[in-house]
Residue, then its C-alpha position, 0 to 999 in steps of 0.5 A: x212154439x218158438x221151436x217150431x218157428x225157425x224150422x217154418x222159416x228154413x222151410x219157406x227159404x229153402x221151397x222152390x215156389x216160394x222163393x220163385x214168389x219171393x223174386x217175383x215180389x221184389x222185382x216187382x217192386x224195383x224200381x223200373x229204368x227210366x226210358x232214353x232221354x237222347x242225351x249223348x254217351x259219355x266222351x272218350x276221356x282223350x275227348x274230354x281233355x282235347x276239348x279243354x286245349x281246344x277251349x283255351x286255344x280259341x281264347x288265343x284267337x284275335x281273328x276269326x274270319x270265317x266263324x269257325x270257331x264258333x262251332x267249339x263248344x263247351x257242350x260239343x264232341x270236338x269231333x263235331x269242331x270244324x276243322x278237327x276230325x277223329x278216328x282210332x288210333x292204331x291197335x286202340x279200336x275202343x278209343x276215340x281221338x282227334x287223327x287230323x287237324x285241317x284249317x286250311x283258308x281258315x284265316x285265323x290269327x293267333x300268337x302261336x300254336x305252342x300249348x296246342x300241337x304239342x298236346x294232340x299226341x295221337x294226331x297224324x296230320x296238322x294242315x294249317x295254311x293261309x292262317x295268321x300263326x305267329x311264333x315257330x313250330x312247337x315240340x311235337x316229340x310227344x306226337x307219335x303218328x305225326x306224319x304230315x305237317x303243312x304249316x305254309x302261309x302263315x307268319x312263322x319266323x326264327x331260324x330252321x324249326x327244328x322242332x321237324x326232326x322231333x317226327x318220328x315218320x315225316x312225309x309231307x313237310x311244308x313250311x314255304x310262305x313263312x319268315x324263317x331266315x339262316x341256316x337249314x341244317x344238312x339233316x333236313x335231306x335225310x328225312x324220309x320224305x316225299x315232300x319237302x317245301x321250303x320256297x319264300x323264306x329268306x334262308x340265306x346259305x349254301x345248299x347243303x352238299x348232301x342235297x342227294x341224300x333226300x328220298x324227295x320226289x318233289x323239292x322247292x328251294x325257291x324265292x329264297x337267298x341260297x348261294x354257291x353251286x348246285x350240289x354235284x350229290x343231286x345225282x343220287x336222287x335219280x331213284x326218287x326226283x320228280x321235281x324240283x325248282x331252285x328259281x328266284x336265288x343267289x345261286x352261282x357256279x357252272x351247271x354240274x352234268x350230274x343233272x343228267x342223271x335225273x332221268x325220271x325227273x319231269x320239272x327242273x327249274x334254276x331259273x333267276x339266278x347267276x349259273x354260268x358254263x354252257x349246257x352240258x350234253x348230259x341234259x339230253x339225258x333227262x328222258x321225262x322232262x317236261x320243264x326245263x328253265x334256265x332262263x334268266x342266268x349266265x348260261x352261253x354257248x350253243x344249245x345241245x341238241x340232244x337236249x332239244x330232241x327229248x320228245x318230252x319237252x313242253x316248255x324249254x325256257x332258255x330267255x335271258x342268257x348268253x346262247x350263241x347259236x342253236x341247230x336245226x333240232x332247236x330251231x323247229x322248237x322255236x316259238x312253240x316249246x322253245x324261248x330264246x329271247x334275249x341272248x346272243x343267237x345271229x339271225x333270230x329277233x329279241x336278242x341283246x346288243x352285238x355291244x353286250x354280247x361282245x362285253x360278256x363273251x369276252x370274259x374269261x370263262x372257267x367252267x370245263x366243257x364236259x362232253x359225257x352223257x351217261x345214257x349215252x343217247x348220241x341219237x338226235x333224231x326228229x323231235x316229238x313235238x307236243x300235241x297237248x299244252x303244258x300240264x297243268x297240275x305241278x306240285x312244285x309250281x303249285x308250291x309257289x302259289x301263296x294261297x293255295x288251300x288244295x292238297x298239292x298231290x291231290x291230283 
C-alpha cells in the first residue's frame, strides 16, 4: 500500500483537470482586492522632497498678505501650492516636478531666498515681484533649465549678484527695484539676453564700454548713478535694440553720432542727465523711432531736421536744454509731437532768460560737429504726422513702474 500512494500523488499533480480544480480552489480562496478608496498616488519623489523645502520656506515667512501660504500643506502635491506650477522636465516624461515659481503681488516678507531657489534644480522660471526678500540672489549653479529670473521689487541689496552668471541659457533678468549698489561688472552685456533690467539701484559707475556687446532688445539703466559718456560700442546692438532708457543718471559727455546706427530702435531715452554737444545729423537715421528724450540735459544748437522728419516720431521730447533755433520741419511738430520748452529758441513761449542762454552759450564747447549720416538720408521731406497717440505697451517704460505684477512682453 505505501507503494501505491506516491504514484496516486504524481497522478493527481501531473492530470490536467485536476490541477485546473486545484488553481480554481486556491483562487477561490485569496483573498479578494479591496475597491478604490480615492486616496491619492504616491508623489514623484522630486515632489516629496520639494514639499520639504517648500515647508521650511513658509517657516521663514514673517508676512503673508494674501494668505497664499495657506494652501502648502503637509498633505498637499506642491503642484496644487499656489504660486508653483509643475510639468516634466525635458527627455524625463515620467517625472513630475515644480517648472515655474511665480509669486508676483504676493506681498511676502521673508530674509532670504537662499536654501529655497537654489534647491529647484529643475526650474526654468523664478517670478518674484512686489514681495519683501531680503538678503541677495543665492547659487543657482545646480538649476540647469533656469532661464527667466524676475526678482524686482523686492528689498535685495550688496553689490551685482553675481550669482546671475551661474544660468547656464538667461533670457530674461530683471533685478530693477531693488538695493544693489557699485559696480556692474562688464560681462553683464555678453549674456544671451532679450531682457536685462537693472533701472532703480544705485549702481554708481561708468557704463561699461563693451554695452554693444549685449544681444538685448530691451535695455533699462535708469534711475541709477551711472557717469561718464554714452559707449560709442551702442553701435553694435543695431541688429538686435528695441529699446533702451538711460533717464534719471549722472551721464555726461557729447551725444556719440554711433546712436544713428540704431535703426530698428522705437524708444531711446537719455533724458535727465548732463549730455551735452549739439544733436548730431546721424539721428535722422533712427527710421523706427518712436520715442526720442533728450530733455533735460546740456544739449544746444539747432535741431536737425532730419530728425524731425522721421515719419515715426511720437513724441520728440527736446525741453530743458539749450537749443537755439529749429526749421520748418521742426516747427509743424511743435505742440503735438515736439516739446521745446525751456531752451533758447527766439520767437516760440516758455524758454530761459536771454541772461541764462547768453551765460551757457558763451562757454567754451568741446563736442565736434559730426556731419555724417550713415544711412545717408539727405532727403528732409514733409513729416508723416501721427494719427494714433503714443503706444501705450513699453517694456522699458513699463520697467519704471514699481508695482508692476504683469509679464512686461506680455503684449
Amino acid at each position: 500500500m505505501s507503494k501505491i500512494l506516491p504514484l496516486i500523488t504524481l497522478l493527481v499533480l501531473l492530470s490536467p483537470n485536476l490541477f485546473n480544480a486545484r488553481e480554481t480552489l486556491e483562487t477561490s480562496i485569496s483573498p479578494t482586492p479591496l475597491p478604490y478608496q480615492g486616496y491619492p498616488p504616491p508623489l514623484d519623489p522630486k515632489l516629496v522632497e520639494l514639499r520639504e523645502v517648500i515647508l521650511h520656506f513658509k517657516s521663514t515667512i514673517t508676512c503673508d498678505p494674501k494668505r497664499v501660504t495657506e494652501t502648502w500643506c503637509p498633505e498637499t502635491s506642491p503642484c496644487k501650492y499656489k504660486g508653483f506650477y509643475c510639468g516634466h522636465p525635458p527627455k524625463e516624461n515620467h517625472t513630475t516636478t515644480v517648472a515655474s515659481i511665480d509669486f508676483n503681488g504676493f506681498g511676502l516678507c521673508a530674509p532670504t531666498v537662499s536654501g529655497f531657489l537654489d534647491k529647484f534644480v529643475d526650474l526654468a522660471l523664478f517670478h518674484v515681484n512686489s514681495n519683501n526678500f531680503s538678503g541677495t540672489v543665492p547659487d543657482v549653479s545646480k538649476l540647469r533649465y533656469l532661464y527667466e529670473l524676475d526678482v524686482s521689487n523686492n528689498k535685495l541689496s550688496g553689490n551685482f549678484p553675481m550669482a546671475v552668471f551661474q544660468i547656464k541659457n538667461p533670457v530674461f533678468l530683471d533685478l530693477r527695484y531693488n538695493n544693489f549698489c557699485g559696480y556692474v561688472p562688464p560681462e553683464v552685456f555678453t549674456l544671451p539676453l532679450d531682457v536685462l533690467f537693472i533701472n532703480n539701484n544705485a549702481f554708481d559707475q561708468s557704463i561699461p564700454s563693451n554695452l554693444g556687446a549685449s544681444p538685448v532688445a530691451y535695455l533699462t539703466l535708469a534711475n541709477n548713478r551711472f557717469t561718464g559718456s554714452l559707449p560709442t560700442s551702442i553701435k553694435n546692438v543695431s541688429s538686435t535694440l528695441k529699446e533702451i532708457l538711460f533717464l534719471n543718471n549722472n551721464l555726461t559727455g557729447c551725444l556719440p553720432y554711433e546712436i544713428g546706427y540704431l535703426n530698428k530702435a522705437t524708444v531711446f531715452d537719455v533724458g535727465g542727465n548732463s549730455i551735452t554737444g549739439q544733436i548730431p545729423c546721424s539721428f535722422g537715421c533712427l527710421k523706427s523711432i518712436q520715442q526720442l528724450n533728450l530733455a533735460g540735459n546740456l544739449i544746444y544748437g539747432m535741431v536737425p531736421e532730419e530728425v524731425c522728419a522721421l515719419g515715426g516720431l511720437r513724441n520728440l521730447s527736446l525741453s530743458d536744454n539749450y537749443f537755439t533755433e529749429i526749421g520748418p520741419v521742426c516747427e509743424s511738430l511743435v505742440g503735438t509731437v515736439l516739446n521745446i520748452d525751456k531752451n533758447c529758441i527766439y520767437g516760440f513761449p516758455n524758454q530761459r532768460s536771454p541772461e541764462e542762454c547768453y551765460a551757457f552759450l558763451s562757454r567754451p564747447k568741446y563736442c565736434p560737429t559730426i556731419d555724417y549720416v550713415p544711412c545717408k538720408a539727405h532727403s528732409y521731406g514733409t513729416p508723416e504726422l501721427p494719427a494714433a497717440p503714443p503706444p501705450a505697451h513699453s517694456p522699458t517704460y513699463s520697467a519704471l513702474v514699481e508695482h508692476n505684477h504683469r509679464r512686461l512682453l506680455s503684449a
